[in-house]
N, C-alpha and C positions, 0 to 999 in steps of 0.2 A: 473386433469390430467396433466397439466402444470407443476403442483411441484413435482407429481408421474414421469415426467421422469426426471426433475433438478436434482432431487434428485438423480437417477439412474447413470445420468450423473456424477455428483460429486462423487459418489461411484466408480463407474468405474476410476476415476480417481485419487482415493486415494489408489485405491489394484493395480495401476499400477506401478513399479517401474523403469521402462527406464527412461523417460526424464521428464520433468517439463509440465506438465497440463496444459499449461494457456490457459485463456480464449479463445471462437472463435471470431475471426478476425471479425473486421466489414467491411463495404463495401469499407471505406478505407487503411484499412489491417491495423487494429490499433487498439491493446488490452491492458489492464493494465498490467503490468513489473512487478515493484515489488515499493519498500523502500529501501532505505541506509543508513542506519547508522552509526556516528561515536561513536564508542564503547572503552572503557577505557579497558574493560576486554571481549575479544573475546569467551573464554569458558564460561562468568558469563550468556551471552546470547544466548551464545548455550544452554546452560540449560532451560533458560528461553521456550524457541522456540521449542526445539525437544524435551524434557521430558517434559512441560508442556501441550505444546500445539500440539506434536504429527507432526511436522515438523521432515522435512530427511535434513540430512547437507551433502552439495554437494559442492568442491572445483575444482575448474579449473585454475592450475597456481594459481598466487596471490590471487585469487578472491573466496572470504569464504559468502557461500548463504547457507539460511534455508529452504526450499522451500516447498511450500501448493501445494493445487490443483491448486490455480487459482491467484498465488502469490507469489514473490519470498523475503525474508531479505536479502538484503546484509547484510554484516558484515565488517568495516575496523578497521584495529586494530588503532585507534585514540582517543585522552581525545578528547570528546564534548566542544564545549564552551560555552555550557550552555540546556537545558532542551527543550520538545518539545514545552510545553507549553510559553505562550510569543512569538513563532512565528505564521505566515501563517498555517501552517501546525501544529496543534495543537498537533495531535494525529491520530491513525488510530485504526480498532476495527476490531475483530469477532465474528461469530458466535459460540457459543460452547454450547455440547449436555446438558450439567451439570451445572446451575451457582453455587448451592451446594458447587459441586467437587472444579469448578475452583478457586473459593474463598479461600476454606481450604487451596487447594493448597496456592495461592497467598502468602494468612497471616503466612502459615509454611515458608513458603520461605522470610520470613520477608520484605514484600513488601507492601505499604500503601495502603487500600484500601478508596479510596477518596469520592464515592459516591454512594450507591446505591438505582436504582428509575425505573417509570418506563420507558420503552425509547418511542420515538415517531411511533413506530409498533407497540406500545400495553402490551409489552413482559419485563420479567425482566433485567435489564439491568445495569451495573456497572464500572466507573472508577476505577484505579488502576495506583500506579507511579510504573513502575518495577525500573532496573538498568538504573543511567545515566540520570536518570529524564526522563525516557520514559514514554510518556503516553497511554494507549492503552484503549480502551471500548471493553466490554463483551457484548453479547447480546444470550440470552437464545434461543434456538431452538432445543427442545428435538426429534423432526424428523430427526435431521441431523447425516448423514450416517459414520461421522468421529467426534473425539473428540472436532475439534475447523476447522474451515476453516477461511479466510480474507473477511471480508465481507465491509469493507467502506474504505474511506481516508477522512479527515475530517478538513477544511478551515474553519478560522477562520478572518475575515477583513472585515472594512466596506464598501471594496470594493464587498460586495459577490454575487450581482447580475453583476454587469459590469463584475466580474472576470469567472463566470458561463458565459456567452456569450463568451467568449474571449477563456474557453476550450473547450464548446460546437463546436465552428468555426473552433478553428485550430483542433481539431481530430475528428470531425464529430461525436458527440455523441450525443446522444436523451436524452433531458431534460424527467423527470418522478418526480411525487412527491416518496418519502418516507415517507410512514406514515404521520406526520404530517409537515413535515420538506420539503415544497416546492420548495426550488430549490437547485438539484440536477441531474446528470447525471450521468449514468454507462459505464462503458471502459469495456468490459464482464461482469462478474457477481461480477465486483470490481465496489463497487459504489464512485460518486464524491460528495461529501455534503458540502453545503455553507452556512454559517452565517452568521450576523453581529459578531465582535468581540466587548466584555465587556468594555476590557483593550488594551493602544497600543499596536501592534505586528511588528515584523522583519521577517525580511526574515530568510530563513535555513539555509543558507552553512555556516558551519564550527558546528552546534548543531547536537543534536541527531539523529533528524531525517535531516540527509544535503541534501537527494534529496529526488526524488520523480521519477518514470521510467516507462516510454511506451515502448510496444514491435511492432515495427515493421515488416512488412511481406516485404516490399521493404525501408530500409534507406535509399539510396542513392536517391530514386526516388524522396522521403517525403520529402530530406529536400530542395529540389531542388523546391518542393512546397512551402515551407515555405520562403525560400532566396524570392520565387516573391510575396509572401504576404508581403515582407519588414521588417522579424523577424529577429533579427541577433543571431548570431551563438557564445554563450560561448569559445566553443571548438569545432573545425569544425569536421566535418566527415573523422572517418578515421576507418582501420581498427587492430584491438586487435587480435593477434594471441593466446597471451597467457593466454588470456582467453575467447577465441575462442567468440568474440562479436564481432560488428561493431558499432561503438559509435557517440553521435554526442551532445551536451548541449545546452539549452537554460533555460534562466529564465524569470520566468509570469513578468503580470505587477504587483504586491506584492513583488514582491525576493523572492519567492519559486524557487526552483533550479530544472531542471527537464534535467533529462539524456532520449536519444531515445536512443533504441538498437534493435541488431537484432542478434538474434542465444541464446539468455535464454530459448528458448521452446527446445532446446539441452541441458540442464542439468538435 
């Protein structure tokens, strides 16, 4: 019954077309955002995201987003300085109805498909490098009401348990297994996944994937929480007209780069 209305839920929110879907707020008014990408070719991944994967492109002012149900891409038009892989932030992944489809697609779109196996749900599952040395995981879910949704973000450091307490803390998130992948938290129905990493890693900013983004219900409140937690502040809180957010930055203890905002559930 649980997944009979998830499900319902996300359908309803894929045949909606006014604003951006994201997840529901938790108790401290604090959902998954989206990703940001530095992109060499803005239209190579709009292909990627709205023909592939069935995303709507939504621009506000400067600001170029591909937008799911429960997920936003930015897009900046920037060269990467280098691939997601090798940092914190390895990769991010979803759910989609077809691995078949997505595949074909993929490899017509001459894009490498790096591994497929099965994932820690049980289910078929498959890496792929798109543009830019983006890395992104497929994960097969033929119940699902839309051709692809966002389903993880995916941490890579052998920091991954101290790092999993450190985001569970500051946004109030409930640690849960994943399948077989035990420590993990979800921001709505955007999950947080933690490993150890193989090889060293760096932080994001200035590669493909350069942040990583929560959506707030009160910014100004939140970071006001955080200033007396003793976290300091990238770029302080301010407010973006022209592309209608309210902004604020900080980076984990890895150099994952992580923007707050408030006003993406308006696009």
């Amino acid at each position: 019954m649980k997944n009979l209305f998830l499900s319902l839920a996300l359908l309803l929110a894929v045949v909606a077309p006014a604003r951006a879907q994201l997840s529901p707020m938790n108790a401290a008014g604090v959902t998954y955002g989206h990703v940001h990408l530095n992109v060499s070719d803005v239209e190579v991944h709009k292909k990627l995201f709205v023909e592939m994967f069935g995303g709507t492109f939504v621009q506000k002012g400067p600001l170029m987003a591909v937008k799911f149900p429960n997920m936003l891409i930015a897009l900046a038009q920037k060269a990467p300085t280098g691939p997601s892989q090798g940092t914190v932030m390895d990769h991010f992944g979803f759910k989609v109805r077809s691995m078949p489809e997505m595949l074909a697609a993929v490899r017509a779109a001459g894009y490498t498909v790096q591994q497929e196996f099965t994932g820690a749900e049980g289910f078929p599952n498959a890496y792929f490098l798109g543009p830019d040395g983006l890395r992104v995981e497929m994960q097969e879910d033929k119940t699902l009401p839309a051709k692809a949704i966002p389903n993880h973000i995916h941490f890579f450091t052998p920091q991954f348990e101290s790092l999993l307490d450190w985001y569970t803390d500051t946004f109030a998130l409930a640690k849960r297994n994943r399948g077989t992948i035990k420590t993990t938290a979800d921001a709505g129905t955007v999950n947080l996944s933690f490993q150890n990493s193989r090889e060293p890693v760096v932080g994001t900013k200035g590669r493909v994937i350069d942040h990583i983004g929560f959506e707030l219900k009160d910014l100004a409140g939140f970071v006001k929480q955080l200033e007396a937690k003793g976290i300091k502040f990238d770029v302080a809180y301010r407010d973006v007209p022209s592309i209608g957010l309210k902004i604020a930055y900080i980076t984990d203890p890895t150099g994952v780069y992580i923007e707050l905002t408030q006003g993406y559930t308006e696009y």
